[in-house]
C-alpha positions in Angstrom: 3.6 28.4 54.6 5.3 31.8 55.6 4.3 30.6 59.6 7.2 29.6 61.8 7.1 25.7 63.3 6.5 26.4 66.8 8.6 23.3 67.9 11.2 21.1 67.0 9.3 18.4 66.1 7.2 20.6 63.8 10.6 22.1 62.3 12.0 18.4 61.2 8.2 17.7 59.7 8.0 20.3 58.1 11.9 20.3 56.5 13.1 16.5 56.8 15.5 17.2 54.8 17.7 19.4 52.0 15.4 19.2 48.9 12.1 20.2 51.3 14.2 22.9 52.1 14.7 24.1 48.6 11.2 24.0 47.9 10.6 26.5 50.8 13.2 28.6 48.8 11.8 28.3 45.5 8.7 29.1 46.6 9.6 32.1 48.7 11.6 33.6 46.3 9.0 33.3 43.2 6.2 33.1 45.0 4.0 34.2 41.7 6.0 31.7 40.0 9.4 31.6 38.5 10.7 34.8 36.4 14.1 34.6 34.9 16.2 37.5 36.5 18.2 38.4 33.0 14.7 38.1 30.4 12.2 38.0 32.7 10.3 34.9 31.6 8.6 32.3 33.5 9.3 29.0 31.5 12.4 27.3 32.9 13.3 23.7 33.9 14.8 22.3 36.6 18.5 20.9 36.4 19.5 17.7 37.9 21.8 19.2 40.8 22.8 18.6 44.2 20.8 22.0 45.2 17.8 22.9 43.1 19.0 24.9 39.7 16.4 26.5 37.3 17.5 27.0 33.7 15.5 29.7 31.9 14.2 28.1 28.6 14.6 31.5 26.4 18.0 32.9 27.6 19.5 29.5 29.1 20.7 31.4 32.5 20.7 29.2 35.5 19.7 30.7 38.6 20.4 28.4 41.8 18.0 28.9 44.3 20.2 30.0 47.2 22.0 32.6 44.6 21.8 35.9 46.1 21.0 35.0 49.8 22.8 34.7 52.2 23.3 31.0 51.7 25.3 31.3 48.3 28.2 29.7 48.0 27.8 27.9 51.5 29.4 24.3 51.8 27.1 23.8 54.5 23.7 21.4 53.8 20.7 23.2 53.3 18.8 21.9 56.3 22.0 22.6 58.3 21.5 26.0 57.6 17.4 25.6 57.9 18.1 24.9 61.5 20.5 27.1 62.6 18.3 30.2 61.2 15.5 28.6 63.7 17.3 28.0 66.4 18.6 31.4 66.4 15.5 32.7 65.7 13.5 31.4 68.0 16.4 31.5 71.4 14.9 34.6 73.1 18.6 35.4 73.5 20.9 34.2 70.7 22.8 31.6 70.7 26.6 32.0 70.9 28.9 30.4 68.0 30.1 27.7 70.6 26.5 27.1 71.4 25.2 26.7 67.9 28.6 24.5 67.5 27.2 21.9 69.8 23.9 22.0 68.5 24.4 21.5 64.8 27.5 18.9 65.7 29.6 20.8 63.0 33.0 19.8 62.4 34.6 22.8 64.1 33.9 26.1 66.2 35.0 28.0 63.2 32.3 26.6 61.1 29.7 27.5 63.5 31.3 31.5 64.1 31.2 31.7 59.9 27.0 30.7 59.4 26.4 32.8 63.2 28.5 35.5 61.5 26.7 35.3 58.3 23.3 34.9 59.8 24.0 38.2 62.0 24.9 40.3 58.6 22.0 39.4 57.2 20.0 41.0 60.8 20.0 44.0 59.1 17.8 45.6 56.3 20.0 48.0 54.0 16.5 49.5 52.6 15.1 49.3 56.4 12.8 52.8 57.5 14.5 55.3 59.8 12.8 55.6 63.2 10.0 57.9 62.6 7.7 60.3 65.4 8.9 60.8 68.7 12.3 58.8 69.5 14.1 59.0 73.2 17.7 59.4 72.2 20.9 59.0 74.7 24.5 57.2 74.8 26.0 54.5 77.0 28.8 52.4 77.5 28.8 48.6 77.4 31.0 46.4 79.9 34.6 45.3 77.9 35.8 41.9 77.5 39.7 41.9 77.0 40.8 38.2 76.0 39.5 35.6 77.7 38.8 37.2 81.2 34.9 38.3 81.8 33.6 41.2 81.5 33.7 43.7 84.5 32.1 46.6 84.8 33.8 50.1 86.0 37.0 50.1 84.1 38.8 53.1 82.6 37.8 55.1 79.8 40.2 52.9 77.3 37.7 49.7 78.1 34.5 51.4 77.6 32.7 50.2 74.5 30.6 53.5 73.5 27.2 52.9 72.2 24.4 55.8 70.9 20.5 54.0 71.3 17.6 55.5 69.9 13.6 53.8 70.2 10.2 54.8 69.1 7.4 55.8 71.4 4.7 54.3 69.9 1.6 54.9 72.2 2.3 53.8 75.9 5.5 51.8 74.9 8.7 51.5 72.4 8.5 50.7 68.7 11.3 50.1 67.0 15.2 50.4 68.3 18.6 51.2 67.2 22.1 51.1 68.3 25.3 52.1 66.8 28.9 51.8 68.0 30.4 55.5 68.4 34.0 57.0 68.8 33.1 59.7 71.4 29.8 62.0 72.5 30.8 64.9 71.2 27.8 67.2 68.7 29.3 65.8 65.2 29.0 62.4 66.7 25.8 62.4 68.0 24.7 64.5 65.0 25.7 62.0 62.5 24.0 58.9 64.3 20.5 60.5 65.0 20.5 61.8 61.0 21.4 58.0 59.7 18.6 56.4 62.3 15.8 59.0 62.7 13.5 60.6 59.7 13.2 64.2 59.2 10.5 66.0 60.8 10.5 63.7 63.8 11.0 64.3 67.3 14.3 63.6 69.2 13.9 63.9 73.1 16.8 63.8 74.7 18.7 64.2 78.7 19.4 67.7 77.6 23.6 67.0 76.8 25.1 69.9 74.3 25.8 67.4 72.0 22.3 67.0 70.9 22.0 71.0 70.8 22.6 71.0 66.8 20.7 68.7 65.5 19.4 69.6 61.9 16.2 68.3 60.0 13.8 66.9 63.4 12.6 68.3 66.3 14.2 68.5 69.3 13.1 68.5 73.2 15.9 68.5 75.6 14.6 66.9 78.9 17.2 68.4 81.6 17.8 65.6 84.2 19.3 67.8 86.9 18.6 65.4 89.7 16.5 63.5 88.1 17.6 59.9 87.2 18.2 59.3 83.8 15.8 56.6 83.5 12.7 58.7 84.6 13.3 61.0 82.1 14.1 59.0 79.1 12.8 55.2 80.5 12.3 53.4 77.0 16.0 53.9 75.5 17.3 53.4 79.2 15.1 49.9 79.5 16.5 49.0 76.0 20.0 49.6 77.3 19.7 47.7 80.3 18.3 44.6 78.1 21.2 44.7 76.1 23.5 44.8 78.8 22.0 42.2 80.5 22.3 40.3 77.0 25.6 40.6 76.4 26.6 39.4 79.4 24.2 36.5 79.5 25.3 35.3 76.5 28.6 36.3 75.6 30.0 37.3 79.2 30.7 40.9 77.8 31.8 41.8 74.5 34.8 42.4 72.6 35.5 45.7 70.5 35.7 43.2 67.6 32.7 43.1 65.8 30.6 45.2 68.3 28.7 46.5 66.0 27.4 43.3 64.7 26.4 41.8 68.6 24.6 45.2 68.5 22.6 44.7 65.4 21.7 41.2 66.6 20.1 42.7 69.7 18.4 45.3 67.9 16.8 42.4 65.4 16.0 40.3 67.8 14.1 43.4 69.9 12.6 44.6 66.6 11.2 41.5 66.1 10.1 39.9 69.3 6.3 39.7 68.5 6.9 38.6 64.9 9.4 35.3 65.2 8.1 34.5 61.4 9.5 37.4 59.6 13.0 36.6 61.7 13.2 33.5 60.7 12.2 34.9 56.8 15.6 37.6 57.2 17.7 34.7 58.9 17.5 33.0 55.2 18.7 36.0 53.4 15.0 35.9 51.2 15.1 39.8 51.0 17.8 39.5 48.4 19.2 42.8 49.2 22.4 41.6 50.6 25.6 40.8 47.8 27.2 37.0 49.0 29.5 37.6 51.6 33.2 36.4 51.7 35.3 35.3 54.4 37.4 38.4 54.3 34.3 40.4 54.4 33.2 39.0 57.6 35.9 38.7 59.4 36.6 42.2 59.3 36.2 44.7 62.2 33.4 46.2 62.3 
């Protein structure tokens, strides 16, 4: 059930339409069966409502089943929404708002930016595990996009988008990834964003700059490049760089300061995930019910 459809044809079988769509979430969400979230009992019955609506039979709370994910309060169908989480989820690189505009044949581009924009917020786990074990750690800068000119790399320091990257070495490859937007590369910088992403008592290896020289609570093995390139010493975080350069401008012809941080988090779910399309197309929907419904206001927002 959990399994994604592999194909589009298997995608409209397998949710025709909205109310085989809310069946997936009722079933995902309860999957032991319903359990009122105020009194905690199972006996409810269902409402006769445009979306599927439970009404517990001891307390009388109704519980929609899109409340809480990131599909609450949408105006947007439920297979609309069905098949913009696959199609994002299964483009092996994103899909831009303009893209998924056309796809869907919604009524405007701004339509399409809001569900890409919600479907990107919900990318990220708030309970997700810190990188753990031996993590390559460096910085970068990604190319800027000012208006509507393309990106281009090599411009002043006011252009440069700073990024921090850290990945997992997990046997003879990477594990997991993370990237964060950053003001500068100074020690309290760098400090801060390898204690939010990396557990204690792991091991950062780094290229040897002074601000990784303070690190508290992990292990640290500076690699001095010297004349070394950088991407001998520390090749996994300098692959995953590359791949999300290469991304950005693929897809989006650079990016904009706007919202940086949330192009970032979409490349780091997507390289997270890129054995296990099922459990991205499970986050798309919002079914981990850790994230509050998100306004307007809160997503339009810079990051």
């Amino acid at each position: 059930m959990t399994e994604l459809p592999r194909s589009l044809p298997e995608f409209e079988a397998r949710f025709p339409d909205d109310a085989a769509c809310a069946r997936w979430l009722l079933a995902k969400r309860w999957p032991g069966g319903f359990r009122c979230p105020a009194c905690g009992h199972a006996r409810a019955w269902e409402l006769g409502r445009e979306r599927l609506t439970l009404q517990c039979a001891t307390c009388e709370r109704q519980v929609s089943v899109t409340a809480g994910t990131v599909l609450h309060g949408s105006h947007l169908d439920l297979r609309t929404w069905f098949l913009a989480a696959w199609l994002v989820a299964t483009h092996k690189n994103g899909m831009s708002a303009r893209q998924l505009w056309k796809q869907l044949g919604l009524g405007s581009y701004k339509s399409a930016w809001l569900l890409l924009r919600k479907l990107r917020r919900a990318m990220v786990d708030p309970d997700r595990e810190p990188l753990a074990g031996l993590v390559e750690v460096d910085e970068t800068s990604l190319p800027f996009r000012a208006g509507d000119e393309p990106a281009r790399p090599g411009r002043s320091h006011d252009g440069k988008l700073l990024v921090a990257g850290a990945v997992e070495i997990r046997g003879e490859g990477p594990g997991r990834a993370r990237l964060a937007v950053i003001g500068d590369y100074a020690a309290a910088t760098l400090g801060a964003f390898v204690a939010g992403h990396v557990a204690a008592g792991g091991t950062v290896v780094s290229d040897g700059w002074s601000g990784y020289a303070r690190l508290k609570d992990v292990k640290h093995d500076p690699k001095v490049i010297g004349d070394t390139p950088a991407h001998l010493v520390l090749p996994w975080i300098h692959r995953v760089f590359a791949n999300a350069k290469r991304w950005a401008l693929g897809v989006y012809h650079g990016l904009r300061e706007e919202h940086l941080q949330a192009y970032l988090d979409e490349f780091v779910f997507r390289f997270n995930r890129r054995r296990t399309p099922a459990a991205a197309f499970d986050r798309l929907l919002g079914l981990s019910l850790t994230l509050e419904p998100a306004t307007y206001q809160m997503l339009v927002v810079r990051s």
